[in-house]
C-alpha positions, -999 to +999 in steps of 0.1 A: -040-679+597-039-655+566-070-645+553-065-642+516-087-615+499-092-612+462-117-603+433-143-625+422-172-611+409-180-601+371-206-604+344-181-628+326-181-659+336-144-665+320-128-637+345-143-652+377-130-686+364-097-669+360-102-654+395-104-682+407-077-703+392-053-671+403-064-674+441-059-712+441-023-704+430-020-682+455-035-704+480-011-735+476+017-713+470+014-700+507+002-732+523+036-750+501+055-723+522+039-736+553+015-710+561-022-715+570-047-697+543-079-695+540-094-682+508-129-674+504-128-674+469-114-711+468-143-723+492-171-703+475-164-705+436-169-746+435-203-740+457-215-714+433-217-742+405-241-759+426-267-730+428-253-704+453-253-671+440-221-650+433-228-618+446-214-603+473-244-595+492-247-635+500-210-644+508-205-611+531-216-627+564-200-659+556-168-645+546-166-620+573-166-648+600-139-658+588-120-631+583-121-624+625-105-660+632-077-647+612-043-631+623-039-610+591-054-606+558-037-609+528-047-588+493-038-605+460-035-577+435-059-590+404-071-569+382-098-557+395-092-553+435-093-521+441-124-516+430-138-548+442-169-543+468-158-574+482-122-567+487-131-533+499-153-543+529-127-574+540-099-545+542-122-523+554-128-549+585-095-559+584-086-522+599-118-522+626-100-555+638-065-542+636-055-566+614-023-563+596-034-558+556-005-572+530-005-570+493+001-601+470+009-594+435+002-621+410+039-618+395+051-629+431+029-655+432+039-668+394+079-660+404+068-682+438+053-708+424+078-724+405+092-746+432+105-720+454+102-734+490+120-702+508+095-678+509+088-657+536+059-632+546+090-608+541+080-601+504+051-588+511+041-550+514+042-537+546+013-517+547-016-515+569-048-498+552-055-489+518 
């Protein structure tokens, strides 16, 4: 299963919105190409409407479980990533488990998404660590 990391939180309220929206693109996109993903960002964002707080201080234990029932974790490229305290300790893990790390851009998703069924993991970098 690919564990899909991306940025979430900001002050705005309109870029985590669009953070999200971009990482449930990405999500379908991969599971339309038959893989299994799970995206923290697509779980969490709908529970935070209902109280839960956004920071990454509550999520990190949560997500983290997750992450180690995972075969590889996948990085989509928003703006934003790299310096993302999230993204940064899920990588960061990602190497402790020996994970491999691959790096989504947001144009391969948009090119992707269009009804493209033959993707591959092939696209992806081929990097392991940051």
């Amino acid at each position: 299963m690919i564990y899909l990391a991306s940025p979430y939180t900001h002050v705005d309220a309109d870029v985590r919105e669009s953070r999200f929206d971009a990482a449930c693109l990405a999500t379908s996109t991969l599971m339309r190409a038959g893989l299994s993903v799970y995206s923290p960002i697509v779980h969490s964002h709908p529970l935070v409407r209902y109280g839960l707080p956004i920071e990454w201080e509550f999520w990190q234990a949560h997500d983290c479980e997750h992450l180690r029932r995972c075969d590889e974790v996948v990085v989509l490229t928003l703006d934003g990533w790299k310096a993302s305290r999230g993204v940064q300790a899920e990588t960061a893990l990602a190497i402790k488990l020996d994970l491999p790390i691959r790096y989504l851009s947001p144009l391969m998703i948009s090119n992707l998404s269009g009804g493209d069924d033959s993707m591959s993991i092939r696209p992806f970098s081929q990097e392991t660590s940051i």
